[in-house]
Structures are given as structure tokens and as C-alpha cells.
N, C-alpha and C positions, 0 to 999 in steps of 0.2 A: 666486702672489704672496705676501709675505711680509707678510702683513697677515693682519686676523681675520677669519675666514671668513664671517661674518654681515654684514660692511658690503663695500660695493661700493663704493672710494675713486676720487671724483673731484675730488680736491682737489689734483693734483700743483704747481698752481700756488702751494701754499703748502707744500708742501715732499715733498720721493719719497723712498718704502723704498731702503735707502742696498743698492749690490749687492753679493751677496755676496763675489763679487772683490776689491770694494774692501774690505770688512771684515776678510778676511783679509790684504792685504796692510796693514791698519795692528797687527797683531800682536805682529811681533818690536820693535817698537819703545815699547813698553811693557814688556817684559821683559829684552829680549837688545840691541837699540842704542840703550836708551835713554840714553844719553850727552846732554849739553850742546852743541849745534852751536857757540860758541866755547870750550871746550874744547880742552886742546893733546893731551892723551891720545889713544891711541886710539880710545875709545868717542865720543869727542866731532869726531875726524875721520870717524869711521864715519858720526857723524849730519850731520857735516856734509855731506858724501859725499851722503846720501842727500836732501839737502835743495837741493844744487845740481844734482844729477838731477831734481828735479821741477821746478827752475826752468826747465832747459833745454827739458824735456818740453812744458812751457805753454809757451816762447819759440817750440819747431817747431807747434803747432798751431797757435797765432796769429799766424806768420810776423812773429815780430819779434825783439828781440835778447833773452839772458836778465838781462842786467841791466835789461832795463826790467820787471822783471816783480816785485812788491812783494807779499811774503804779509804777509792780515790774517787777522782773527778772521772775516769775513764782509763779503758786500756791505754792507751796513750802514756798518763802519769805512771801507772801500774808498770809498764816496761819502761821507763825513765827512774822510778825510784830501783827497781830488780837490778839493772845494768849498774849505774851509778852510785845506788848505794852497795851493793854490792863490792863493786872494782874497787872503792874507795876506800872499804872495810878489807879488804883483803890486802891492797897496797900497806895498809896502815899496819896491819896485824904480820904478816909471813911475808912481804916483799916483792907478792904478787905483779906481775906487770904487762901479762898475756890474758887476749880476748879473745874468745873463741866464737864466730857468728856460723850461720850459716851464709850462704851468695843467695836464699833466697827470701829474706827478713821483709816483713813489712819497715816502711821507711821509721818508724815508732823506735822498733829495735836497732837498724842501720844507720839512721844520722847518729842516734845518741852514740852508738860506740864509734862513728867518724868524728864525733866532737870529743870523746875521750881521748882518741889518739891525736886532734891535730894541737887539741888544747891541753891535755893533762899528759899527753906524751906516751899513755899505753900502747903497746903495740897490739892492733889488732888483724885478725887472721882469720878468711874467708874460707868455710868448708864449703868445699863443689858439691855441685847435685848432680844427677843423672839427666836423662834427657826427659825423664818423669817431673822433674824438679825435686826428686827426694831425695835426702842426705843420708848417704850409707854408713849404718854405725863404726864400718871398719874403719871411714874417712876420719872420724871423731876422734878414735881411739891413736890412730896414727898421728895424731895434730897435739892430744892434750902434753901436757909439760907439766913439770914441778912448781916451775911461778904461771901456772894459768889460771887466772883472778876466778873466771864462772866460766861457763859456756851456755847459748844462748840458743835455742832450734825453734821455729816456727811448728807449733800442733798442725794447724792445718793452713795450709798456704792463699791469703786473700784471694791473687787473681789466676790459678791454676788449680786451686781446692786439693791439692794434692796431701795427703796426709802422712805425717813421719811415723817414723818405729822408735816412740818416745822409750818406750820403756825397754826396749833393749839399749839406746842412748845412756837413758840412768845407770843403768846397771853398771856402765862402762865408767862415766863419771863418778858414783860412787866407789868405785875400784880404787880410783886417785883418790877420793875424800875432794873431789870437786864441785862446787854449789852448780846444779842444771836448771834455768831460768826456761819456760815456755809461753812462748805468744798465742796464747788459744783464743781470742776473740774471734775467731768465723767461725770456730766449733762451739762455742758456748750453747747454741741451741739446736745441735745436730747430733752431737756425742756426748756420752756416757761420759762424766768426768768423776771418778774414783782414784784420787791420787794417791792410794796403798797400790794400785795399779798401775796406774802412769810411771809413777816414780819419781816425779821430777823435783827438785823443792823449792821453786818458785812457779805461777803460772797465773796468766794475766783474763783478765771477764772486762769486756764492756757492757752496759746493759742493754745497749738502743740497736745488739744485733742479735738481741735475745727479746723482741719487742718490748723492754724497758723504755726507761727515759735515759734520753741523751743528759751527758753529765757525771756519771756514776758509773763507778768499777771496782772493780777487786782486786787485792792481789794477795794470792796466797801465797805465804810464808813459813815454812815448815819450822817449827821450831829447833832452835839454837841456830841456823844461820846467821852466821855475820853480816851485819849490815848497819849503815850509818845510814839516819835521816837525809836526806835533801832540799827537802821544806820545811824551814825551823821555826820554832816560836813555843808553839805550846805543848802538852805533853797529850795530846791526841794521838788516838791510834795506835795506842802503847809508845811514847813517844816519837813515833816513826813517819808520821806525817802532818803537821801541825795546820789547823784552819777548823772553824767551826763543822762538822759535818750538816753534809745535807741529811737531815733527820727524812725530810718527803719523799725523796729517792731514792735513800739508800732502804728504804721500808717496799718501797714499791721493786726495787729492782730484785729484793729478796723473793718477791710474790712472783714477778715473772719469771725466774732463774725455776723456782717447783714450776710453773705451767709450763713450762720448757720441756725440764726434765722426766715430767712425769709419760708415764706409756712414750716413751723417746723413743723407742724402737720401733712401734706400730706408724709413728709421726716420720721417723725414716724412711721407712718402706714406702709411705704414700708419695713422700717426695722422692725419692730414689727414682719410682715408675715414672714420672715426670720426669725426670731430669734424663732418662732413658729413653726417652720417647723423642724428648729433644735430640741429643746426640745422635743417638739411628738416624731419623732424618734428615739434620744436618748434615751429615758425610754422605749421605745416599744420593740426596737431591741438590748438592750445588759441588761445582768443581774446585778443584785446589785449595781445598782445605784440609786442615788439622784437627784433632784435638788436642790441644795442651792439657798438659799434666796428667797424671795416672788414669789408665783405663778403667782400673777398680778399686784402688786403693785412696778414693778424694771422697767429697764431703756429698754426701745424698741430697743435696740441694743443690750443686753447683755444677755445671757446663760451660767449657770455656772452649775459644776456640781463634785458628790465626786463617785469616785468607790468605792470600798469594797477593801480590797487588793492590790490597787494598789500605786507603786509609781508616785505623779504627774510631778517630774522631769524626768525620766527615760521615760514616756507617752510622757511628752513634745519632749523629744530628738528622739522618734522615729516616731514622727505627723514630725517635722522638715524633716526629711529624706525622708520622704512618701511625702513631698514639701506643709507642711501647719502649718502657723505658727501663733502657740496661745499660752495661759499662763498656768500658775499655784498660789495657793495660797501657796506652798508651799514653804518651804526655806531652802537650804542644809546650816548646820552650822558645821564646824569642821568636815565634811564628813559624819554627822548623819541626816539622811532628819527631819525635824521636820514639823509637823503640822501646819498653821498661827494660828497667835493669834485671829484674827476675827471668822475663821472657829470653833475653840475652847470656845469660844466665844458664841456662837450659842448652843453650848451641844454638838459637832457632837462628838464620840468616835474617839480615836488617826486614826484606821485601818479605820474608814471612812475619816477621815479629812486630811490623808496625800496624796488621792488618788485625787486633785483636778485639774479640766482644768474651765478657763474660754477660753470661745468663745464669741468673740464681732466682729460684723460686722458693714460697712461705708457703706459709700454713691458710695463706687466705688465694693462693693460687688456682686457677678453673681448668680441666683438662679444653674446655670449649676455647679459653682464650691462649694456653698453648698451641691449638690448632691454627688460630688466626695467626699468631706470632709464625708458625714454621709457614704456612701458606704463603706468610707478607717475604719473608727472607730471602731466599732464591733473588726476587726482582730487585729489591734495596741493594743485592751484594750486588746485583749487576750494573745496577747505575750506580754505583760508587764506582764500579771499576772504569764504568764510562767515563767518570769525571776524570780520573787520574791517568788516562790517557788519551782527552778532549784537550 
């Protein structure tokens, strides 16, 4: 694994060792085509060359056309241009002024539509999840309106890996002739992404959690959605997002998205068994725990989980120490741990929901170093519980 031999990384779900294939294939394009993709020269048709190859490349894995296929810096920009241009486009057109989120959005999709409504005045509107974290299509269908700008569902949910029913969601949205926006960045390198399937017609890729380069993302756009730029200037991206593209990246992250995708299912199952092997033990051998988010319907790489008592920042610093490094849903603000808003979200009570570790494992994951990870846990949860009642 190309990582430091001393920590045992279980964090993929915030970001994977980018593979080596792909690192070399962003190479020549720092040096030798590194040309301007509008450029009339040659070096600048080389790069452009190489920049509508990668477009194509994401239009066949996701069976859709390659102009609908929009390079950004990152899922991040990808659900800020989807929200924004969108709402903006639909206020402007039909008088649109309703947002439809889920309560369990990465913060990417949730501030942008908090800053639409505190600044642009939309009203926006929280669908509830279950105690799974997942949003029930009847929730949806009961919420949409005649002025509801898009609506917005998380594919598969960061720190509970809980995965939605996209495609019954579409179905429901399309019924209205409403745009359905999905945040799929922790599924990019886990699921099957076929959007004559999904349904959705927008849906966001980072690359650096599909071991790309940090920097680069996608955002597909179905064609004739309405939508206004955000980032203006020049007529990049079918004028939709204006800045020189990263020609290295966006070449490279086309290569990781195939090594991803490819035999994805054989790649699931291996990480499924891991990620099973985690959760059995974890509920077997330590007390007063959970697991958050679906029992079988989340992402085959991901185990999440809340103690009772415990702090999950204080857990996390002392899993680091013990050389294994994973998350938390948790958030210290002004030096007061608080509970996530997702976890909260769910119903979990404060003393469950501030106790949280996600464990996500990759493609470079050892069954030998899961052993040590579940071996080391038991005793870590237990001195955290010491400290918070020391």
C-alpha cells in the first residue's frame, strides 16, 4: 500500500492513495502536452485531444452522452454548480423558489442550499430519513410542489454509508418534470453508476475517492436541463463552467474512474467481507454500541458505528497513536465536541451520537491488519470511556 508503514489506513472514505497508473498517466501533460485545451496550435489540440478522450471515457461508463459530462475542480464545485445553477435557472425560467434537500447531505450540498435561502431568499425544505438515515421516496413525493426549483438526495451517505432508492426518487421527480441532483462521491468507487438506471439528471464524482487526484470532478448533466453558469468568463465546458481545465487530471481521473469501475462487483464483495468481518466483531466484543446506518443497504466498504459515552474525537486521537487511522462524525466547535447533524438526524441521542468512528476500507486493505484493528478496539474504547469519566 502506498502509504506509511506504521499506520494501518482506514479512512478511505475521506480520501484513497491515488494508483499508481493513474499517477503516471498524468505525466506527459505537465511537461510534453502541456498545451492550453482552447489553444489553436498544436500542443493545445493535443490537449484538447486528450481532454475530449476523457470526456468520452466518463460518457461510456456512465452510459450517457459526452457532452453531458461537465469537468470541475471536485465534488464539492460539481454540487455547488448542480444546486446553484440550477435554483437560479429555474427561479429565472418558471418562478421556481422551493429546495428540496435531504436532513442527511454532505455539508457540499447543505450549506450551499443554507446560503440560498439565507442570501437568495429560497425556501428550503429538509426531507427526514429513517433511523437507517435513508430517505423514503414517499417523504419526497409528499414534499415536491409546482415551484420546487430541483431536489437534491445523497447516493450514498459519507459517514453512515447508507445508500438511497435513487431510482425510485427519479421516477417520482420526473412525474413532476422536476431536475433530481445526486451527491455520489463515496460511491464513485463502490457502485455501478449507469444513470439510464439511477435516473437522476444530475450526479456529482470526486476523483481522490476513487484513488484519483485531489482537484478534479465531474458533474453529469443530462441533457436540456436548465442551468446557469456560476463561474463565468470563458466558454469552457460548454459554457457552464469557465477556467482553463486541468488537462493532467482531468486525463488521470478518467483512468481511475475505468480501474474503479471495472470487475466492481468482484472488488465489492472483497471489500463487503471486510467490512463484515468488522461489524460482527465490533457488536460482539465491546458494549454499548450501534451501528449507524443500514444493516445492508450501505456501501461495501464502509462500517460506521456510535458508542455510548464516548468521545469520537478523543477515540480517533488514541486509534491514531495505536497506528490506525479512521474518522469520526463528530465535530469539536469552540472546544465543545458536538454531535453531526446527520447522526442527529437519524434520532440518535446526544451521548450516543457524539461517540462516532467511521471505518472505511480500499482496495489496498490486509485481512491481517483488520485483525489488529479489531484486536486494538475493545481496549481504546475503553480508555476513552475512562477519560470521560476521570
Amino acid at each position: 500500500m502506498p502509504n506509511s508503514s506504521s499506520t494501518v489506513y482506514l479512512d478511505h472514505g475521506a480520501t484513497t492513495p491515488m494508483d499508481p497508473r493513474v499517477l503516471e498517466a498524468m505525466q506527459p501533460f505537465f511537461h510534453e502536452d502541456f498545451g492550453n485545451p482552447v489553444s489553436v496550435h498544436s500542443l493545445g489540440q493535443s490537449a484538447e485531444a486528450a481532454l475530449e478522450n476523457a470526456r468520452q471515457r466518463f460518457a461510456k461508463q456512465l452510459n450517457i452522452l459526452p457532452e453531458e459530462i461537465i469537468f470541475t475542480s471536485g465534488g464539492t464545485e460539481s454540487d455547488n454548480l448542480a444546486l446553484r445553477g440550477v435554483a437560479f435557472a429555474a427561479r429565472k425560467n418558471r418562478g421556481a423558489n422551493h429546495i428540496l434537500i435531504s436532513s442527511v447531505e454532505h455539508d457540499a450540498v447543505a450549506r450551499t442550499a443554507e446560503q440560498l435561502a439565507e442570501i437568495h431568499e429560497f425556501e428550503v425544505e429538509l426531507i427526514p430519513v429513517d433511523a437507517f438515515g435513508q430517505v423514503q421516496p414517499a417523504d419526497v413525493a409528499s414534499r415536491i410542489r409546482s415551484d420546487t426549483a430541483l431536489v437534491s438526495i445523497v447516493l450514498a451517505n459519507n459517514e453512515v454509508g447508507t445508500i438511497s432508492p435513487l431510482r425510485e426518487i427519479s421516477e417520482i421527480c420526473k412525474k413532476h418534470n422536476i431536475p433530481l441532483h445526486s451527491d455520489a462521491v463515496q460511491a464513485g468507487a463502490y457502485l455501478a453508476m449507469d444513470m439510464q438506471k439511477l435516473g437522476a439528471d444530475m450526479l456529482s464524482l470526486g476523483a481522490h475517492k476513487f484513488y484519483g487526484p485531489k482537484g478534479a470532478g465531474v458533474l453529469y448533466l443530462r441533457e436540456g436541463t436548465d442551468i446557469v453558469p456560476i463561474q463565468t468568463g470563458g466558454s469552457h465546458e460548454h459554457g457552464l463552467r469557465a477556467g482553463t481545465q486541468n488537462t493532467a487530471y482531468i486525463a488521470a481521473m478518467a483512468l481511475a474512474y475505468e480501474i474503479v469501475q471495472s470487475d466492481i462487483e468482484k472488488r465489492a464483495a472483497q471489500l463487503q467481507e471486510l467490512r463484515d468481518q468488522i461489524i460482527t466483531k465490533v457488536l460482539a466484543t465491546i458494549p454499548d454500541v450501534k451501528l449507524s446506518g443500514h444493516p445492508s443497504e450501505r456501501l461495501p466498504n464502509h462500517a460506521s458505528f456510535v458508542f455510548r459515552g464516548v468521545d469520537g474525537n478523543a477515540l480517533l486521537m488514541l486509534l491514531d497513536s495505536a497506528g490506525f487511522a479512521c474518522s469520526s462524525g463528530s465535530a469539536c466547535k469552540t472546544g465543545d465536541p458536538e454531535p453531526s447533524e446527520i447522526l442527529t438526524a437519524m434520532g440518535l441521542e446526544r451521548d450516543w451520537a457524539l461517540g462516532s468512528l467511521r471505518v472505511t476500507v480500499g482496495v489496498h486493505s490486509q485481512s491481517e491488519d483488520i485483525d489488529a484493528f479489531l484486536d486494538a478496539l475493545p481496549e481504546i474504547v475503553e480508555r476513552t470511556r475512562a477519560l470521560e469519566t476521570a
